[in-house]
Every structure is written in C-alpha cells, then in structure tokens.
C-alpha positions as CSV (number, residue, x, y, z in Angstrom):
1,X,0.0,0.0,0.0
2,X,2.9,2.1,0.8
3,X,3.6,2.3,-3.1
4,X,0.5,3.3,-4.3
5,X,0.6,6.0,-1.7
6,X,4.1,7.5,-2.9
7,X,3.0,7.1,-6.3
8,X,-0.7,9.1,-5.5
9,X,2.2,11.8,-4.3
10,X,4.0,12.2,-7.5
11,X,1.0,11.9,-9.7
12,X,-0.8,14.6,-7.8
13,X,2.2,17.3,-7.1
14,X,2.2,18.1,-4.0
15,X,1.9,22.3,-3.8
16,X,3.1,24.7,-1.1
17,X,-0.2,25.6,-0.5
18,X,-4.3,23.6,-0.9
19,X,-7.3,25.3,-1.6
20,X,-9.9,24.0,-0.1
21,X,-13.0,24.0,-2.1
22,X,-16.0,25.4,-0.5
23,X,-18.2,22.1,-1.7
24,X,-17.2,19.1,-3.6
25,X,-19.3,17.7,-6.7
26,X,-19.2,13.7,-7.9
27,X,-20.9,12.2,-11.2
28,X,-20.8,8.2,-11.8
29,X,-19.5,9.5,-15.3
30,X,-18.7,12.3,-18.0
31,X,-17.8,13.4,-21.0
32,X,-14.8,15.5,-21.6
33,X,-14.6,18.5,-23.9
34,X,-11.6,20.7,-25.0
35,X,-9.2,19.1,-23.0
36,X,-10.8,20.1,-19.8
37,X,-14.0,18.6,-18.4
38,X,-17.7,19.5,-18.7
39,X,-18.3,18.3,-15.0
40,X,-17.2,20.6,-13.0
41,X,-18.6,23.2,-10.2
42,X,-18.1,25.9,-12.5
43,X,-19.3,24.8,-15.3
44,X,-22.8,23.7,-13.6
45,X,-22.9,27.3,-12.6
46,X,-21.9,29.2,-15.2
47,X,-24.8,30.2,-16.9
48,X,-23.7,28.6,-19.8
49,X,-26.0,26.3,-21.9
50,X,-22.8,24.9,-24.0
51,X,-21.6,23.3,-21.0
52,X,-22.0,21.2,-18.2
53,X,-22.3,17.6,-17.1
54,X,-22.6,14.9,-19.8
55,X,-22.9,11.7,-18.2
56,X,-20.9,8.8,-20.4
57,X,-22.2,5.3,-20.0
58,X,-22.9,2.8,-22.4
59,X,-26.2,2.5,-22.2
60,X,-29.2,5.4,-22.3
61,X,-28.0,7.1,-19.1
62,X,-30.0,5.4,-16.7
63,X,-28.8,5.1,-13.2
64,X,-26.2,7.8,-14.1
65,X,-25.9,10.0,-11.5
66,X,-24.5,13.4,-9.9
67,X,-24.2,14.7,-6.4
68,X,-23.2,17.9,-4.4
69,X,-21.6,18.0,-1.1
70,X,-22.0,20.7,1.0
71,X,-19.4,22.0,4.1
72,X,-22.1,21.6,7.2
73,X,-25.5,20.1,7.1
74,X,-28.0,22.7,5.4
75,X,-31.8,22.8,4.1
76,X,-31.6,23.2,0.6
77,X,-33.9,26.3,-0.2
78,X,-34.6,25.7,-4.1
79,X,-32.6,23.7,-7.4
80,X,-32.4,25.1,-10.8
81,X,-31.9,22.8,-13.7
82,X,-31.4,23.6,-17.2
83,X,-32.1,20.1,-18.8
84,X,-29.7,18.9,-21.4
85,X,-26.2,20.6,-22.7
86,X,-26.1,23.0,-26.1
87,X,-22.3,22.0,-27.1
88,X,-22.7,23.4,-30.7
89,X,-21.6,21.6,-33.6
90,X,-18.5,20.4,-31.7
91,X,-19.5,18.0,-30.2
92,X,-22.5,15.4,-30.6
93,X,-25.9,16.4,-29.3
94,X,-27.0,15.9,-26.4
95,X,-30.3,14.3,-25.1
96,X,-32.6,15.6,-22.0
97,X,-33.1,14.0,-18.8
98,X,-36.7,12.6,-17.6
99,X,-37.1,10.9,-14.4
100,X,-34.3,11.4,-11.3
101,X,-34.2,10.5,-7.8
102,X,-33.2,12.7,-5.3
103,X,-31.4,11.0,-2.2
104,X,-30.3,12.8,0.6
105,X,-27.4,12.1,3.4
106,X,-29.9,10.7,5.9
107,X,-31.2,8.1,3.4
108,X,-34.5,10.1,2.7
109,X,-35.7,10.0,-1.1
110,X,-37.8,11.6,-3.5
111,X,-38.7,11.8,-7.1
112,X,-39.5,14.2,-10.1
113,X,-39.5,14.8,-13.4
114,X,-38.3,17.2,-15.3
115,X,-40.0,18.4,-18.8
116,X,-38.0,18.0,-22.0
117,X,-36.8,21.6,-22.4
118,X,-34.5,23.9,-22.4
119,X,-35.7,26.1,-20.0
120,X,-35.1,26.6,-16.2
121,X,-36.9,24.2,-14.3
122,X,-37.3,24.6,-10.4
123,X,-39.0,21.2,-8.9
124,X,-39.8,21.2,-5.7
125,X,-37.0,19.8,-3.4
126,X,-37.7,18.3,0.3
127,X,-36.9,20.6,3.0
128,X,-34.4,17.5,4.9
129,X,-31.6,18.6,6.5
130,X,-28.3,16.9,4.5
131,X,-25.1,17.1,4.0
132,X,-25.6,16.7,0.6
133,X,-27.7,16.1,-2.5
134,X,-27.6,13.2,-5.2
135,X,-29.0,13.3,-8.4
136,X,-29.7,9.5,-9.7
137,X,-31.1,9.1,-13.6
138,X,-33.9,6.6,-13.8
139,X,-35.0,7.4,-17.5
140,X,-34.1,9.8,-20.5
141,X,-36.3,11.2,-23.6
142,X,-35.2,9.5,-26.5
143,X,-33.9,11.0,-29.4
144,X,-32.6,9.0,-32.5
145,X,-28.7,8.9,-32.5
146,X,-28.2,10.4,-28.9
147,X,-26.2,8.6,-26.9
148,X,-25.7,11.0,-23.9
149,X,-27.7,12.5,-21.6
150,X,-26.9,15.6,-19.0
151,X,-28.0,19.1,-17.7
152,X,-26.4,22.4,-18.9
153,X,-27.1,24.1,-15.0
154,X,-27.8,22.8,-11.9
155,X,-28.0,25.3,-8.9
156,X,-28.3,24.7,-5.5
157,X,-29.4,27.7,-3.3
158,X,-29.1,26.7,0.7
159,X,-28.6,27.8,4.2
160,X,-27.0,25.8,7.1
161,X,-29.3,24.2,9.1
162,X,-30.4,26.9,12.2
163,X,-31.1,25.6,15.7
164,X,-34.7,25.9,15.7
165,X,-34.7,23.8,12.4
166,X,-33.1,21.3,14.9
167,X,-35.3,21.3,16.9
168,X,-38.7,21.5,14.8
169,X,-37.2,18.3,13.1
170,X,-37.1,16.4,16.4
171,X,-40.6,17.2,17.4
172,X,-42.9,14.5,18.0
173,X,-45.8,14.3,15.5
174,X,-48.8,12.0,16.3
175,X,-46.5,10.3,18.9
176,X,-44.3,9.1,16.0
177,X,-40.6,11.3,16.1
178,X,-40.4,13.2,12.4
179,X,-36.7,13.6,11.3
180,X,-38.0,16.4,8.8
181,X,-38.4,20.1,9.0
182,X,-41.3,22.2,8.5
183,X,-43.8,19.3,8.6
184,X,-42.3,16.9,5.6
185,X,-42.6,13.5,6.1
186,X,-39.9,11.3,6.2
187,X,-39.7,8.8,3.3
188,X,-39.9,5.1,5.0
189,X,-37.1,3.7,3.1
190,X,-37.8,-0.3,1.5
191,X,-37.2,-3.1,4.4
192,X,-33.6,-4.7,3.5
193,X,-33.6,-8.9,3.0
194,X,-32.4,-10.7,5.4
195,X,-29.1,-12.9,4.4
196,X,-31.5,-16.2,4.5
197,X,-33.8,-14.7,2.1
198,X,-30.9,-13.4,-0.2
199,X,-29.7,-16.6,-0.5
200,X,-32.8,-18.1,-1.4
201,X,-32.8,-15.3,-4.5
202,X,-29.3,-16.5,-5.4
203,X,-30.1,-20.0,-5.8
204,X,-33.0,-19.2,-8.2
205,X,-30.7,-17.1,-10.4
206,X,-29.4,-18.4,-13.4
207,X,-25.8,-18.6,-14.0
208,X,-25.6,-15.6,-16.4
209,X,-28.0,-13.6,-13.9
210,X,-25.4,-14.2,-10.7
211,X,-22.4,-12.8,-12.5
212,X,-24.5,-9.9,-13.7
213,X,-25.4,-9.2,-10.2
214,X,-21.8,-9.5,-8.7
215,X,-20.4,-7.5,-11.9
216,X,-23.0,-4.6,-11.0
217,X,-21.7,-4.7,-7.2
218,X,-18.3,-4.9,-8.4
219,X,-18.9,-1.8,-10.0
220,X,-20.3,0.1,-7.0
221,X,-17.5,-1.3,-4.9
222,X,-14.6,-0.2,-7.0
223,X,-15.9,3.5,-7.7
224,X,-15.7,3.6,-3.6
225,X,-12.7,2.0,-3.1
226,X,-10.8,4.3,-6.1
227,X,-12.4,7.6,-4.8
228,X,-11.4,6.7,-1.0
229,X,-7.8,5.8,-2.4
230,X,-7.3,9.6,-4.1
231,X,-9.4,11.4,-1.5
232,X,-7.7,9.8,1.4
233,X,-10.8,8.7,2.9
234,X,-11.3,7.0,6.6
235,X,-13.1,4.0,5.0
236,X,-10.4,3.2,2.4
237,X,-8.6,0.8,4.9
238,X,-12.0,-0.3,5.8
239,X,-12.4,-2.1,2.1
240,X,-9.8,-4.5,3.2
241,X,-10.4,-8.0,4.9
242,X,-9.6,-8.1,8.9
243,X,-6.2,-10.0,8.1
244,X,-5.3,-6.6,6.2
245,X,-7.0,-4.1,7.8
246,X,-4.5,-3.5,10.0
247,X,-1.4,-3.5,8.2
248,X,-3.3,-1.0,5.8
249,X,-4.8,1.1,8.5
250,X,-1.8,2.2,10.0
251,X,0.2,2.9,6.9
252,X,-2.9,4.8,5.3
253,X,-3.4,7.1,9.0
254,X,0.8,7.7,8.3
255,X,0.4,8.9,5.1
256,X,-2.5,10.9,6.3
257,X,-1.1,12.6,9.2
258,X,2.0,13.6,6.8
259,X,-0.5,15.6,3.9
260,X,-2.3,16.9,7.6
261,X,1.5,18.1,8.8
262,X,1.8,19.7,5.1
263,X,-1.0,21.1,5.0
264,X,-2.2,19.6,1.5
265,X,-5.0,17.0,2.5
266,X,-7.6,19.0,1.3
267,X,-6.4,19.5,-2.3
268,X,-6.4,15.5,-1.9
269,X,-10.0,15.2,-1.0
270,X,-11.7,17.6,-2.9
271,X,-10.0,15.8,-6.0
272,X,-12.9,14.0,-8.0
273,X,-12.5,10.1,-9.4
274,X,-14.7,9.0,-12.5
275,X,-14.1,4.9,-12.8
276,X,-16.1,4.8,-16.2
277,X,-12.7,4.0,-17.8
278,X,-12.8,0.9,-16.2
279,X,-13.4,-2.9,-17.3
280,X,-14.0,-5.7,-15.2
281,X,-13.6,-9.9,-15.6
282,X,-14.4,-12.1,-13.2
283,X,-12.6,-15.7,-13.4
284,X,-13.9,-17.6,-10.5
285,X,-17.1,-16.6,-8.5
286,X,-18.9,-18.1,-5.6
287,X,-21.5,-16.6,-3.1
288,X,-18.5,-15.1,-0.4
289,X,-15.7,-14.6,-3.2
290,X,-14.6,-13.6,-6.4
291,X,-11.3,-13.4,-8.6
292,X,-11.4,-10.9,-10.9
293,X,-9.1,-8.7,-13.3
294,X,-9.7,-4.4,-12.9
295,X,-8.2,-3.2,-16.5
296,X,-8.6,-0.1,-18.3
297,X,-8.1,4.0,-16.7
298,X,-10.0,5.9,-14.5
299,X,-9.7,9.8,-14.4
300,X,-9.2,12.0,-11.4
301,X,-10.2,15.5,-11.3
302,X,-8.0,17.9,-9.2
303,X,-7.4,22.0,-9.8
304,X,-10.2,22.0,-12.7
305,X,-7.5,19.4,-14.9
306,X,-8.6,15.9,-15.9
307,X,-5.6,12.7,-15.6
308,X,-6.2,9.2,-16.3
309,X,-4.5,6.6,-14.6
310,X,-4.1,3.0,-15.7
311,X,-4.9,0.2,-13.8
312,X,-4.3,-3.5,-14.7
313,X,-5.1,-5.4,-11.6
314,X,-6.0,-9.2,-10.6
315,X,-8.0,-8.9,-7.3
316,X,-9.5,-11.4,-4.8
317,X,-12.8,-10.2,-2.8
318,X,-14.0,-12.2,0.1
319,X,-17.5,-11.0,1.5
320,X,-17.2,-10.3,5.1
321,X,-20.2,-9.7,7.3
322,X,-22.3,-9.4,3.9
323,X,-20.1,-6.6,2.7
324,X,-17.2,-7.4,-0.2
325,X,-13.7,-6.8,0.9
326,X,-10.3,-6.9,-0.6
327,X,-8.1,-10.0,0.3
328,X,-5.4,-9.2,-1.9
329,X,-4.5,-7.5,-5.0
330,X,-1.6,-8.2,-7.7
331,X,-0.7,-5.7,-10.2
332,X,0.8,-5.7,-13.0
C-alpha cells in the first residue's frame, strides 16, 4: 500500500499551499470537452448552456448519477436545472433528462420529473436537512442517434441548518418522532432482506444472472474503493479484509497525518474520481468470493485538470459480514 501511496504523491504534485474547495461535486460518469471537463462546479454554474455535465455510460444514461456536497448540514432552499447541454456543432448532441431520484445524506428520497426543455426548471425539493444532494437518472427522452444524456445548469441555493430547524425536526408528530423540517414526512425507506432470504434469491438465479449481479456490485465497490484511495478517505482501509486491515490502516493514518503536517489534504479530498474507464472480468465466482481482473483508466479531477491513470489489476474479494472486501491484490 505504501507504493500506491508514494506514487498518489508524485501523480498529484504536491503544492506549497491547498485550496480548499468550498463544496465538492461527484458524477458516476462524464464526458470530456476541450481538454478540460464538462463536470465541474463551475461549469454547472456558469450560466452557460454549451456546458456542463454529460454523463458517459454505455447505455441510455439510466442510473447515471450526480451529487453535491456541501461544508455543514444545510436545508436546501430551491434547485435550478437547465435540462440537457447545447455544445454546438462540436461535439454530438445531447439528449434531455426525464425521471431522477433525489437522495439525501440521511437516506431520505424523493422523485421528479423534469419536462423536455431547455428552459429553467425549479421542482420542488424536500426541506431535509443533509449534507448533501444526489441526483440518480432513472430514464431519458429518446432522441434518434443520442447517446448521452446531461444538464447544462444545476443550482443549489441553501442555508446551514439553524437551531430551531433542529429542533422542529425532532418534534414528536402523532407520537411518531419526524426527522423532517417544516412538517415533511420522512420517506420510510424499502425493508432490507435478510441474508436467509438473499440466499434463497441467489439460488433461483441463473448462471448468467449471478455474474450480472456481482459485476453490477463490483462496479459500485470499485468506484468507492478508487475515490477513497485519491481522496484519502477514513473507510479506504475499511475495504480490506480483517487480516489486512491492520497493516493498511496504519500505513494509510501515516500517510494521512504527513499531507495533515503539510498542509495539503484538502487538495487531496476535494479531487474527483470518474471509474467509467474501467473494465471488469471475473474468473472464479462463488456466493462469499470472487477473482477478478480491474483493466482499463479511471480519471481523477483535481485543480479544474482531468488525468487518467491506468490500472491493470487481478483482485481477490471475500465477502465479510455481507459486505465485499479486498483480500489481496496483484498488479501488474
């Protein structure tokens, strides 16, 4: 781990002085443009209708996603959205998002839709306090030959949470304690399976369905475990199995406490990691592990400058406590 930490330093420069960012914005994907990238703060809030975020999956967009972080919990006060991204007859154009899913950092949800235009658009957004605000695509308006998907402008106008909204969230309604401001219900979110009844799924999947379900959480696990890596997040030794949590705990809190002493850890963690680049192969599977090769590039985002960085890795997964881990990992 020690390597892949000195060699996160060299790639990354260290400078004499970070600039912390005053939030941090993620996408599942993107498109770049002009040697720069669409996704990016600024260009979400630019007032510009040629740019923005252009999400860039293989398929129609769906499940594509964006989300803003903010510096202290707040109650978002309204979102502006201009639907889709006028790039001019440089670059291919670009469809209109339909349906998204708003989640929030206590796990509540809600839904809207947006109209296919290219006007400003202000749906109504739940008055939860959060530390941030995702947006998930669940469907797109199809166009013939469009093959991405994305909004020009997406602003976020909030205030940080007050005392009082504190306390009116933790006011007992009907008996029943509300966890939402201003008299919003809370969103019941969908009762999770218990391990008994996930394995009775598993059994009735087909062959081809199991490693389609493994390959999607493979997918979700590796976009976490890349962006802790760069960012220097606490849970990035956490992704490792017990026999290696330890031994990666203590040289990741090292490596840590130096950037601290330096005064650089924040360029580090308001970098932003985009693992669309990347491929994945499994060669053995069963229900608790699975072998696979990581091949291909994925691009981190630091001081408005896009970099990919290649990975071809064989790594083993056990699941520990329902939860995939890393047992080892050989690179090459």
């Amino acid at each position: 781990m020690l390597r892949k930490f000195i060699f996160l330093i060299c790639f990354m420069a260290l400078p004499s002085i970070a600039v912390a960012q005053p939030f941090h914005v993620r996408a599942s994907s993107f498109v770049p443009m002009e040697n720069e990238t669409v996704f990016d703060s600024r260009y979400l809030t630019d007032s510009n209708s040629s740019t923005g975020w252009i999400e860039n999956s293989e398929g129609s967009g769906s499940g594509e996603w964006v989300q803003f972080f903010f510096p202290a919990q707040v109650i978002v006060d309204s979102v502006q959205i201009v639907n889709g991204v006028d790039g001019g007859p440089d670059i291919d154009e670009v469809g209109r998002i339909k349906d998204v899913s708003v989640a929030f950092s206590g796990g509540q949800r809600q839904e809207f839709t947006l109209m296919d235009s290219a006007q400003k658009q202000s749906p109504r957004i739940r008055k939860f306090p959060t530390t941030s605000l995702g947006f998930n695509v669940r469907s797109v308006y199809k166009q013939k030959s469009v093959e991405h998907a994305g909004f020009a402008e997406v602003v976020i106008k909030y205030h940080r949470i007050t005392p009082e909204e504190i306390k009116a969230a933790a006011v007992p309604k009907n008996g029943k304690l509300d966890t939402a401001v201003a008299g919003e219900a809370v969103v019941v979110k969908p009762r999770k399976m218990s391990a008994e009844e996930k394995k009775v799924l598993y059994d009735k999947m087909s062959k081809l369905e199991k490693k389609q379900v493994v390959l999607d959480e493979m997918k979700v696990f590796f976009d976490k475990f890349y962006t802790y890596f760069v960012t220097i997040n606490e849970e990035y030794p956490r992704m490792y199995t017990q026999d290696n949590f330890l031994l990666e705990s203590s040289t990741f809190e090292n490596f840590r406490a130096m950037l601290e002493k330096r005064k650089v850890l924040d360029k580090y963690q308001s970098a932003v990691v985009s693992t669309s680049g990347l491929r994945f192969s499994i060669r053995t599977q069963t229900p608790t592990q699975v072998e696979l090769w990581v091949k291909g590039e994925y691009t981190v985002i630091y001081d408005m400058k896009s970099h990919q960085v290649t990975e071809n890795a064989l790594f083993h997964l056990k699941k520990e406590y329902g939860e995939w881990k890393v047992k080892n990992k050989t690179e090459f």
